[in-house]
C-alpha positions in Angstrom: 0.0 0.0 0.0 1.4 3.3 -1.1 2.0 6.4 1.1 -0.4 8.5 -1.7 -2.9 5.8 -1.8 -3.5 5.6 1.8 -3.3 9.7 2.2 -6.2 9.6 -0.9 -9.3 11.5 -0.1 -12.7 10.0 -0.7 -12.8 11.6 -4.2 -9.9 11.2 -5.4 -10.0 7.4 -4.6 -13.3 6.8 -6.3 -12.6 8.4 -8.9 -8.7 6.4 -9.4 -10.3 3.6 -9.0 -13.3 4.2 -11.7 -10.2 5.2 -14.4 -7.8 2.1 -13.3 -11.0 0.1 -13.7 -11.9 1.1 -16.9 -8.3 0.8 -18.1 -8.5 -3.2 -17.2 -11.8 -3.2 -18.4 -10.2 -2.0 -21.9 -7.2 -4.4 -22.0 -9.4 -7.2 -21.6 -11.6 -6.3 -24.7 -8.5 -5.6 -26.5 -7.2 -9.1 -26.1 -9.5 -10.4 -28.6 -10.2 -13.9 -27.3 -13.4 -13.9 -26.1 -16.9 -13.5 -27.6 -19.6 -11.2 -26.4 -21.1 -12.9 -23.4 -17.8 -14.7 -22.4 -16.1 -11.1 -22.6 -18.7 -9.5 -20.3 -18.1 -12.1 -17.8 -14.5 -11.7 -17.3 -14.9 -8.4 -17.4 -17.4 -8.3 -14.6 -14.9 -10.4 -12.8 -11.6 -8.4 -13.7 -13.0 -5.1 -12.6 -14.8 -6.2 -9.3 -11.5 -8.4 -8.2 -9.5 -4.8 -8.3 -12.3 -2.7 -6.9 -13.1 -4.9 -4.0 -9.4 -5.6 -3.2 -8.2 -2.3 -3.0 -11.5 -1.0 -1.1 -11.2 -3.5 1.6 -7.3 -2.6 1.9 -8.2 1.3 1.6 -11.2 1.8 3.5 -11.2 -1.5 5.5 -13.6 0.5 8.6 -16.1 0.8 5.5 -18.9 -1.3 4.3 -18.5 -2.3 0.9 -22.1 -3.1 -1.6 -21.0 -4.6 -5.5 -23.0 -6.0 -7.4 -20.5 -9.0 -8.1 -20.1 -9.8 -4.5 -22.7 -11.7 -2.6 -24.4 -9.2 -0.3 -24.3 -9.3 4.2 -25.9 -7.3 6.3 -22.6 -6.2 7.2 -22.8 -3.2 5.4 -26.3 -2.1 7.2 -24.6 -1.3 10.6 -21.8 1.2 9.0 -22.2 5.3 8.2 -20.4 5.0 5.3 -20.6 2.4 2.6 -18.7 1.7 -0.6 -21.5 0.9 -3.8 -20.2 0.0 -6.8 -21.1 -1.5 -10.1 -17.9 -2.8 -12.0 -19.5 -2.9 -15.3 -22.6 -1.0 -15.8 -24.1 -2.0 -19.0 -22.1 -5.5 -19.6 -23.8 -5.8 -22.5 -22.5 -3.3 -24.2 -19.1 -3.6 -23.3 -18.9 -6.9 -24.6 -20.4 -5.7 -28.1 -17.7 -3.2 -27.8 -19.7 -0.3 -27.7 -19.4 3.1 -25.2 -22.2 3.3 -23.7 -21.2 1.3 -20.6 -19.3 2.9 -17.4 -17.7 1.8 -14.4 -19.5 3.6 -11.2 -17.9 3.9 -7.8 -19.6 5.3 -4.7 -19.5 6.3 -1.5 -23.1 6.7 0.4 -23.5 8.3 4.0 -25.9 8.0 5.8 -27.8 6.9 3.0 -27.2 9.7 1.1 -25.0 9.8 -2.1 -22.2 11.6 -0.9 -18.8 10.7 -3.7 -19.0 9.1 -6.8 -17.3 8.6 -10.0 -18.4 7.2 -13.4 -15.8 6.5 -16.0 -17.0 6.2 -19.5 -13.7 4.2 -20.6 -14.8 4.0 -24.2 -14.9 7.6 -24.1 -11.8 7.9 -22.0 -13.7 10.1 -19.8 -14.5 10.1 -15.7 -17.0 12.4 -14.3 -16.6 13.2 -10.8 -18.6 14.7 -7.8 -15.8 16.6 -6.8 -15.1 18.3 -10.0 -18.3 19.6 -11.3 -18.5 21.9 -15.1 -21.1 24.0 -16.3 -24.1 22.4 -17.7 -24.5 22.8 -21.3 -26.9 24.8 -22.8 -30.5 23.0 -23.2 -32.0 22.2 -26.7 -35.1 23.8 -27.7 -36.6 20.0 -28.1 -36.2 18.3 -25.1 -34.4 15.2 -25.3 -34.6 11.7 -23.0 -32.5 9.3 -23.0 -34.3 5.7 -22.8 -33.2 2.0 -23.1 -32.2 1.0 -26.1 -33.6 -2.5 -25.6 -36.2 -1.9 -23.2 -37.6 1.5 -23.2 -39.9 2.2 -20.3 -43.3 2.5 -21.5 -44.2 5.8 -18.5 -40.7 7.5 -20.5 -41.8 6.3 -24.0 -45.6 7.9 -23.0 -44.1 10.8 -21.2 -41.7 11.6 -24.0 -44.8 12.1 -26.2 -46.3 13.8 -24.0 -43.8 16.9 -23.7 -42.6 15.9 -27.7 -39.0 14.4 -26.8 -36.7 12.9 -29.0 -36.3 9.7 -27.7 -32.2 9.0 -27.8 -31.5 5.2 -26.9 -28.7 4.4 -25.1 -27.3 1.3 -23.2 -25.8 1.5 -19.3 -28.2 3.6 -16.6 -24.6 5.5 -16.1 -24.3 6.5 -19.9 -27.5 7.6 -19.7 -27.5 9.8 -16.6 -23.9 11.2 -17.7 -26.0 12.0 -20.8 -27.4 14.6 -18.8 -24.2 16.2 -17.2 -22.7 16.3 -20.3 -25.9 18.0 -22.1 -26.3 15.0 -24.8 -29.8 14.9 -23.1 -32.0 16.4 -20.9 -34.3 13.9 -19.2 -33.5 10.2 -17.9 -36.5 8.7 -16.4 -36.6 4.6 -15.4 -39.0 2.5 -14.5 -37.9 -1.0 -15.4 -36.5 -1.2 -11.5 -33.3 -0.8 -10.5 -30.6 -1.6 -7.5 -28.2 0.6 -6.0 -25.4 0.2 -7.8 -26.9 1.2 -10.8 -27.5 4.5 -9.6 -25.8 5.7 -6.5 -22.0 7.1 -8.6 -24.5 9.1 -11.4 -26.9 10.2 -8.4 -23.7 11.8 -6.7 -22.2 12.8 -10.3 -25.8 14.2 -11.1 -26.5 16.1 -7.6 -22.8 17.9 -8.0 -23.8 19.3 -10.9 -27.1 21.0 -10.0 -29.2 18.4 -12.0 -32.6 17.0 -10.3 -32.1 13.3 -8.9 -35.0 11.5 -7.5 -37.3 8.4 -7.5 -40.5 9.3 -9.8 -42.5 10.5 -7.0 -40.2 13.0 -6.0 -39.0 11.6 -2.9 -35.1 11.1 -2.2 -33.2 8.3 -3.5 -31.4 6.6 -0.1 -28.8 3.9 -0.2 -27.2 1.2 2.0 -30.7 -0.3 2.5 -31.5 -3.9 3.4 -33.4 -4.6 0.2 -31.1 -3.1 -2.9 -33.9 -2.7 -5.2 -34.8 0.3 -6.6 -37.7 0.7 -8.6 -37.1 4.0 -10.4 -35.5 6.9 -11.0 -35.6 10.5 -12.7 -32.0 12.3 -13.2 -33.2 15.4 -15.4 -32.2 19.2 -15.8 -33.9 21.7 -13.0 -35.9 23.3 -15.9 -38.1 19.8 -16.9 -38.4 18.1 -13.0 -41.7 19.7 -11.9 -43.2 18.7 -15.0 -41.6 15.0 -15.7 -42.7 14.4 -12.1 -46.3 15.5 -12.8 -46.9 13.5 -15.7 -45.3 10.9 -13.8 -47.7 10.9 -11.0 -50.6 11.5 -13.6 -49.6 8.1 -15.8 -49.7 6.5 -12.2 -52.8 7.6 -11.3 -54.3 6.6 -14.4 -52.9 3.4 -13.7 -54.4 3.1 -10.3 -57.8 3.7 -11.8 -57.4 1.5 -14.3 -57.2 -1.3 -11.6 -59.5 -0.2 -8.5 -61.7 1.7 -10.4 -65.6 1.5 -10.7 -66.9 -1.0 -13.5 -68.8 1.2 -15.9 -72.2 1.7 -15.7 
């Protein structure tokens, strides 16, 4: 362990370790010798190995949450806990694409507190710590949605306000979308877990952007179920109305299933 390692603030770590990740994450692609699926897998395993080895050596008095790892309920009695996803959109990476990221988080308290999410294909990390000017918006608002599973509440909602619907792969492509003014408006339904989301939230939140579940309330990590059922990371200028439509498309839903027969 290196004197500048173990001096590394919380930032500055997350955000090494996003890059270094992404940089392993890129050899192994490179190597040519696996197909798609095969690829994914020992990427998934490549990048996790790293992470969770130098988190546990870094930050040992902190709890650690990947999605690689089989979960405890260790986690659930610290402050401060570790979330991160080692290859966000494993899909894509294997069919050597860019829309896939590498996200690592620090929650406290169940807030999203540091993150980083490195877009290696891009050669890009986007950092909590380092936040830039949002780009101007477009006159057309535009939402990025799955690109093999578009939620039908963005799909409808998207008419609704006339978006261009962009598709895109990884939930940390899309929300980086966002920050870097590709798009204005990422809203999920399809259900989530926390490390899909908690390095964008943090990214997002540093930048001014509007971060919450689809009913407005907070999104809070480090929970004993990891499941998240949605999300909306949008610019300031579209939240009040993305969340209205969203809690109009649920109510229609509602009555759709306890409503009165008709007469």
């Amino acid at each position: 362990m290196t004197e500048m390692a173990q001096s590394m603030g919380d930032a500055d770590l997350a955000a090494a370790l996003a890059e270094t990740a992404g940089t392993l994450l890129l050899g192994v692609r490179r190597c040519g010798l696996l197909g798609a699926k095969a690829l994914g897998n020992a990427g998934d395993q490549t990048a996790n190995q790293f992470l969770v080895h130098a988190l546990r050596h870094l930050r040992s008095d902190d709890g650690l949450l990947s999605e690689e790892c089989a979960d405890t309920d260790e986690r659930l009695g610290k402050s401060r806990v570790w979330i991160i996803d080692p290859v966000d959109g494993t899909r894509e990476y294997g069919e050597d694409r860019t829309d896939w990221a590498v996200h690592v988080a620090m929650a406290a308290k169940g807030k999203p507190e540091i993150g980083a999410v490195a877009l290696p294909g891009l050669g890009l990390v986007l950092r909590s710590d380092r936040p830039t000017p949002l780009p101007p918006m477009a006159s057309v608002p535009r939402m990025v949605v799955s690109r093999t599973r578009p939620a039908k509440e963005a799909v409808a909602i998207g008419q609704q306000i006339g978006a261009e619907l962009i598709p895109m792969g990884s939930a940390g492509a899309k929300a980086m979308a966002i920050v870097r003014g590709e798009a204005e408006i990422y809203l999920h339904t399809g259900g989530q877990y926390e490390w899909d989301s908690c390095a964008p939230a943090a990214v997002a939140l540093a930048h001014g952007l509007h971060v919450s579940r689809v009913d407005g309330s907070p999104l809070v990590y480090n929970q004993p179920d990891t499941y998240m059922p949605d999300l909306l990371i949008c610019r300031q200028e579209w939240a009040a109305e993305v969340l209205e439509r969203a809690a109009g498309l649920a109510g229609n839903a509602s009555s759709e299933v306890v409503g009165s027969p008709p007469a």
